[in-house]
C-alpha positions in Angstrom: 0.0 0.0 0.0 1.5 3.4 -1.0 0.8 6.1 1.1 -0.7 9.3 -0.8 1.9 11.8 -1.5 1.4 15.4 -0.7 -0.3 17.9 -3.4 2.2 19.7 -5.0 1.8 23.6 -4.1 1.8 26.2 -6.9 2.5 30.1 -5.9 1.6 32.9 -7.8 2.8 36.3 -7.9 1.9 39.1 -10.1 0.6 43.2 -10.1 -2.8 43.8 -9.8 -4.5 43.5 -13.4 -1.4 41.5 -14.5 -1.6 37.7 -15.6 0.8 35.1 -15.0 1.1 31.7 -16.3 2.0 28.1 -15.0 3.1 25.6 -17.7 2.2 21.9 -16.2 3.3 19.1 -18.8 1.4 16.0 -18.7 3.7 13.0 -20.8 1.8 10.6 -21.7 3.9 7.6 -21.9 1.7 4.8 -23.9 2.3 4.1 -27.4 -1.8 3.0 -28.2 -4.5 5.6 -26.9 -4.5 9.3 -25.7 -5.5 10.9 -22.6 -8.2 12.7 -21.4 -8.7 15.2 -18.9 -11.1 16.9 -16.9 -10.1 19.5 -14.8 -11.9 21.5 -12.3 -10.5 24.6 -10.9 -11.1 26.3 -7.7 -10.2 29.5 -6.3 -11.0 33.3 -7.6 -8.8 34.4 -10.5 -7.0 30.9 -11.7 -8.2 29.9 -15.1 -7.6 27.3 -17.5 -8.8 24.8 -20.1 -11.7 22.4 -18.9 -10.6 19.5 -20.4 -7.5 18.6 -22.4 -6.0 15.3 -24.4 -2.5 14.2 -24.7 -1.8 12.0 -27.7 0.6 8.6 -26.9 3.8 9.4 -26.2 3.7 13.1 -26.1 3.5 15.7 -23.7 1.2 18.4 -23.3 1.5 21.6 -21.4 -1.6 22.2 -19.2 -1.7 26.5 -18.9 -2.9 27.1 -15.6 -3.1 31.3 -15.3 -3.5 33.4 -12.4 -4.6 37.1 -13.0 -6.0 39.3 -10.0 -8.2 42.2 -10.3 -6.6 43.9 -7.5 -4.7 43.2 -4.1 -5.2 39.8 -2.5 -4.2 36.3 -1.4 -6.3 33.6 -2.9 -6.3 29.9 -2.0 -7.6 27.8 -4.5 -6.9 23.7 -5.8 -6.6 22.1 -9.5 -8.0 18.7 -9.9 -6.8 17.2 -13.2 -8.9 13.7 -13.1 -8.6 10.8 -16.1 -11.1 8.7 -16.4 -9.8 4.5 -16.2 -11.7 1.7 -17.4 -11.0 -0.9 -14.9 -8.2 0.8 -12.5 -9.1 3.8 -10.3 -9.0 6.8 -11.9 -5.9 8.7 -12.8 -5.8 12.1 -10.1 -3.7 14.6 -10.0 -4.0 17.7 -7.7 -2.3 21.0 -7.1 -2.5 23.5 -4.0 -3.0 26.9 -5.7 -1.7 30.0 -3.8 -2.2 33.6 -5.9 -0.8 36.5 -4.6 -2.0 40.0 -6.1 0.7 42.8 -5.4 0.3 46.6 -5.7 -0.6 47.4 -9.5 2.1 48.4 -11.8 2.4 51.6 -13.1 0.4 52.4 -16.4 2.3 55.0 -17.6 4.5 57.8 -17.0 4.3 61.8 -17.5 7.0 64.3 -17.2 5.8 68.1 -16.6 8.0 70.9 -17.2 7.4 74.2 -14.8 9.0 77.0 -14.3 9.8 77.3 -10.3 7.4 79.8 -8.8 5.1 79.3 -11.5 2.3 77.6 -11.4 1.4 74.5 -13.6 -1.7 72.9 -14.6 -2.2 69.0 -16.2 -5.1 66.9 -15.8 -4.3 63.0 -15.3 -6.5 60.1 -16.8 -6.9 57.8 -13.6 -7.6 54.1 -14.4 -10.2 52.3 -11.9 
């Protein structure tokens, strides 16, 4: 009897309104039939594919991608389950941690004044 390893844990970093991807490759090491997946994703602002195949003896990058709206810390799982005939089924989960940091900046302006003067510019502000 083997004793169920540990989830793997995937972190995410990124600004605020930024997006961030996790390449997970899947080989699929038979030489007659391809795999399917399901996979079920949970946990605010991770997205990826619902399902995906690998063909025999190839391997296929599942894009997992993490891209907050604004400051946060987000716990979430990925469940990537293939269904077997006459064995258990084939699951493989992740522990998702997402970090969202400060935003980056949009843009940049430079103002020239005269000292003593005064100066006027109006700014676009992104919400």
């Amino acid at each position: 009897l083997r004793e169920p390893r540990p989830a793997p844990i995937l972190e995410f970093k990124v600004p605020s309104r930024k997006a961030v991807e996790q390449l997970i490759p899947i080989t699929n090491t038979t030489a007659d039939e391809p795999w399917e997946f399901t996979c079920d994703i949970e946990g605010k602002y991770f997205k990826g594919p619902d399902k995906f195949s690998v063909p025999p003896g190839a391997t296929v990058d599942y894009v997992l991608t993490f891209c907050p709206d604004w400051i946060c810390e987000i716990q979430g799982k990925l469940t990537l389950t293939r269904r077997l005939k006459d064995k258990p089924d084939d699951i493989r989960g992740f522990v998702l941690k997402g970090k969202g940091l400060e935003p980056a900046a949009q843009s940049t302006a430079e103002l020239e004044c005269k000292a003593r003067e005064e100066c006027k510019h109006t700014f676009t502000v992104r919400n």
